[in-house]
C-alpha positions as CSV (number, residue, x, y, z in Angstrom):
1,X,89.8,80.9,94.3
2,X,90.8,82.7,97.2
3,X,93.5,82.1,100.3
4,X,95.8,83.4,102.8
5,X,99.0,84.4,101.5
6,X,102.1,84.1,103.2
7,X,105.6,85.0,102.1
8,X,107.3,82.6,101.0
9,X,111.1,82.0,100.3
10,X,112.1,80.0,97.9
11,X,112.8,79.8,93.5
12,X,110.9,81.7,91.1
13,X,110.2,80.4,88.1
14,X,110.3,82.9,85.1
15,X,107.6,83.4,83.1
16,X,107.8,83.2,78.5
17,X,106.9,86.8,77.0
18,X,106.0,87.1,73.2
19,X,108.6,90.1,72.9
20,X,107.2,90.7,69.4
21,X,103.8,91.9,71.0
22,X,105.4,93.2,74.0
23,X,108.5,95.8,72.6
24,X,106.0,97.7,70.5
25,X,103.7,98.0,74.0
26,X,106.5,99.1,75.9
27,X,107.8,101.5,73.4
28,X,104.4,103.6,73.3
29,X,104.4,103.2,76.9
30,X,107.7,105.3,77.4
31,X,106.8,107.7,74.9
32,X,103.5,108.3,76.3
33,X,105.2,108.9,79.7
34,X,108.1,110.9,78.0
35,X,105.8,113.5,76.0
36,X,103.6,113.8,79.8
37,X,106.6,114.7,82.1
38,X,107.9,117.1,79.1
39,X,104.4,118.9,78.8
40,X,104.7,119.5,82.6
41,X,106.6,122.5,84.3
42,X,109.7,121.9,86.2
43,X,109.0,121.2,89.7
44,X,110.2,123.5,92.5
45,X,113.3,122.3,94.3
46,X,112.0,120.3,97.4
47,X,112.7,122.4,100.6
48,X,113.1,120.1,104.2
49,X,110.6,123.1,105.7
50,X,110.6,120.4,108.7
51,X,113.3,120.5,111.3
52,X,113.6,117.2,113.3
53,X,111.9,117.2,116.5
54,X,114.6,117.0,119.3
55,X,112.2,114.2,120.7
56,X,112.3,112.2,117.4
57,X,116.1,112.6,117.2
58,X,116.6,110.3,120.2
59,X,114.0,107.3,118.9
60,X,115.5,104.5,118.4
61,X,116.7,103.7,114.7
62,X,115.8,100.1,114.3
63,X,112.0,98.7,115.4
64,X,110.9,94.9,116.0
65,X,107.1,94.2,115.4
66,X,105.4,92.5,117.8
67,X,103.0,91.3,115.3
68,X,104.7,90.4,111.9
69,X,108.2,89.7,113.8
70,X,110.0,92.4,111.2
71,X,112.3,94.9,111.8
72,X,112.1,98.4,110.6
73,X,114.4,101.1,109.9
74,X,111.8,103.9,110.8
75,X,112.8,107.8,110.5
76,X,110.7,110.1,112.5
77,X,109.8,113.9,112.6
78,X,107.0,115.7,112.8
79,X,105.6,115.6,109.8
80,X,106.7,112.6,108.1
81,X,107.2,108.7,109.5
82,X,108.9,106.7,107.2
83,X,109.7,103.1,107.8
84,X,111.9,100.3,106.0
85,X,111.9,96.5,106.2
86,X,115.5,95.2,107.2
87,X,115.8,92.0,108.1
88,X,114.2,90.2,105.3
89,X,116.2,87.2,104.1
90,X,118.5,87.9,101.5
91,X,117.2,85.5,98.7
92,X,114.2,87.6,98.8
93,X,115.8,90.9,98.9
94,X,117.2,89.5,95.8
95,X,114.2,89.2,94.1
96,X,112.8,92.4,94.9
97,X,110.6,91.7,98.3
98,X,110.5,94.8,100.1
99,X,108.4,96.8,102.6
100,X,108.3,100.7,102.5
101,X,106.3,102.6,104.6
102,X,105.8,106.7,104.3
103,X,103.0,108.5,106.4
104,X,102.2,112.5,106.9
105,X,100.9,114.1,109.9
106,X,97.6,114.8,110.2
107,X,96.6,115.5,113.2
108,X,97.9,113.8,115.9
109,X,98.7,111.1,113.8
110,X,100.7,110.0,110.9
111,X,98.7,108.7,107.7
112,X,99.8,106.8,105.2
113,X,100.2,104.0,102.9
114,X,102.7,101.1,103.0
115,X,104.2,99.3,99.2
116,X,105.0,96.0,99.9
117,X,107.0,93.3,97.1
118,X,106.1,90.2,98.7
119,X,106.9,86.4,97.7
120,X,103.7,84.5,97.0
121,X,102.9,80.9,97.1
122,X,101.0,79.6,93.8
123,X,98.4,77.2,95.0
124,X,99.0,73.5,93.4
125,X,102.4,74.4,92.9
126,X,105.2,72.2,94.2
127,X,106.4,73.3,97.2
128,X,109.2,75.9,96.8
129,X,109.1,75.9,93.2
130,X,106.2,78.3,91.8
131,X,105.9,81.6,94.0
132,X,105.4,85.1,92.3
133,X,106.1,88.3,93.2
134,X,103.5,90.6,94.2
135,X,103.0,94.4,94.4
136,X,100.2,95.4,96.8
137,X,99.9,99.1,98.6
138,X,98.0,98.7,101.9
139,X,96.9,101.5,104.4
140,X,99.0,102.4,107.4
141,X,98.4,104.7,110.1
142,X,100.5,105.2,113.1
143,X,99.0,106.8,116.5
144,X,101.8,107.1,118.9
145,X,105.7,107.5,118.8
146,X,107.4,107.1,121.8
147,X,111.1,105.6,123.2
148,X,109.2,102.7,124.0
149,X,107.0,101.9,121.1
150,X,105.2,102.6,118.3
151,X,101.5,101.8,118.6
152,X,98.5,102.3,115.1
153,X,97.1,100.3,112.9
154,X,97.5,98.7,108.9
155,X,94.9,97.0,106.6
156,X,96.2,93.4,106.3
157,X,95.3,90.9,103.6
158,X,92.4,88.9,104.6
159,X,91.7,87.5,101.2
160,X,94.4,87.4,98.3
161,X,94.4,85.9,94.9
162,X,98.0,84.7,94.6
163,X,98.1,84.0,90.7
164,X,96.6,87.6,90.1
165,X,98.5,89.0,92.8
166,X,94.8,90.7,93.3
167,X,93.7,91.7,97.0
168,X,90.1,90.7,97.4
169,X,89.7,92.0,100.9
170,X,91.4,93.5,104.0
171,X,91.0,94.5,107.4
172,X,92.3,96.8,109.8
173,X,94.7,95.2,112.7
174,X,96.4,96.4,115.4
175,X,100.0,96.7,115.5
176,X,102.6,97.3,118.4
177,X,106.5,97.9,117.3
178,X,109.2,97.9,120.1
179,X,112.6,99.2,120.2
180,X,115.5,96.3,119.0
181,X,117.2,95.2,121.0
């Protein structure tokens, strides 16, 4: 069963664990992950080898989308565009919906990927009552940065499975972002 999903605010309704299969799990988990990062070198301090673009300094902090009617923190320079939801509603910044976007230059564009927490609807539920939350990374790409907008293009769900959280298929749209006003 596939559909559209849409965010949706509203109650989540938490889910039983058996924590006498699950600790065990999650205890080899972190000592798999502990005995990893300690067989790895230290990593080299990260340098900021960029200097911001006196162009990029005098974009606009705060973006509306045309398209998805968000606004976006976005930071700009010229290797990196980074961009943050910030005007979701509150109930669903409490539990955990989000939108961050981080893209490197190539080119003469920016290419990257977008991690998005989003409330889901559970089809059959009662309205309100059963949504999840879902962790999906899509494709973004931005073209053009300018004082008047920001102009690419993002995969966008076209067929999602809401009780796997499981994106069957996207496609590319278009997508315009304009300074707020």
């Amino acid at each position: 069963m596939t559909f559209k999903a849409r965010i949706k605010e509203g109650g989540m309704k938490p889910i039983k664990t058996d924590w006498k299969r699950a600790l065990p799990v999650g205890f080899a988990f972190a000592a798999l992950i502990l005995f990893t990062v300690a067989a790895q070198n230290p990593a080299a301090p990260a340098q900021s080898g960029s200097t911001p673009d006196p162009d990029f300094a005098r974009l606009p902090k705060v973006w509306h989308s045309e398209t998805t009617k968000h606004d976006f923190r976005v930071e700009v320079n010229k290797d990196l565009f980074r961009a943050e939801w910030v005007n979701l509603p509150a109930e669903s910044a409490k539990k955990g919906a989000f939108i961050h976007t981080e893209c490197r230059r190539t080119g003469s564009k920016w290419i990257g990927k977008s991690n998005i927490n989003m409330l889901v609807e559970i089809p059959g539920a009662p309205a309100g009552v059963e949504t999840k939350l879902c962790q999906i990374t899509i494709r973004f790409e931005v073209d053009s940065v300018s004082p008047e907008k920001i102009t690419g293009q993002g995969e966008s769900l076209h067929s999602f499975d809401a009780p796997t959280c499981r994106v069957n298929e996207t496609r590319w749209a278009p997508f315009t972002w304009v300074p707020r006003k």
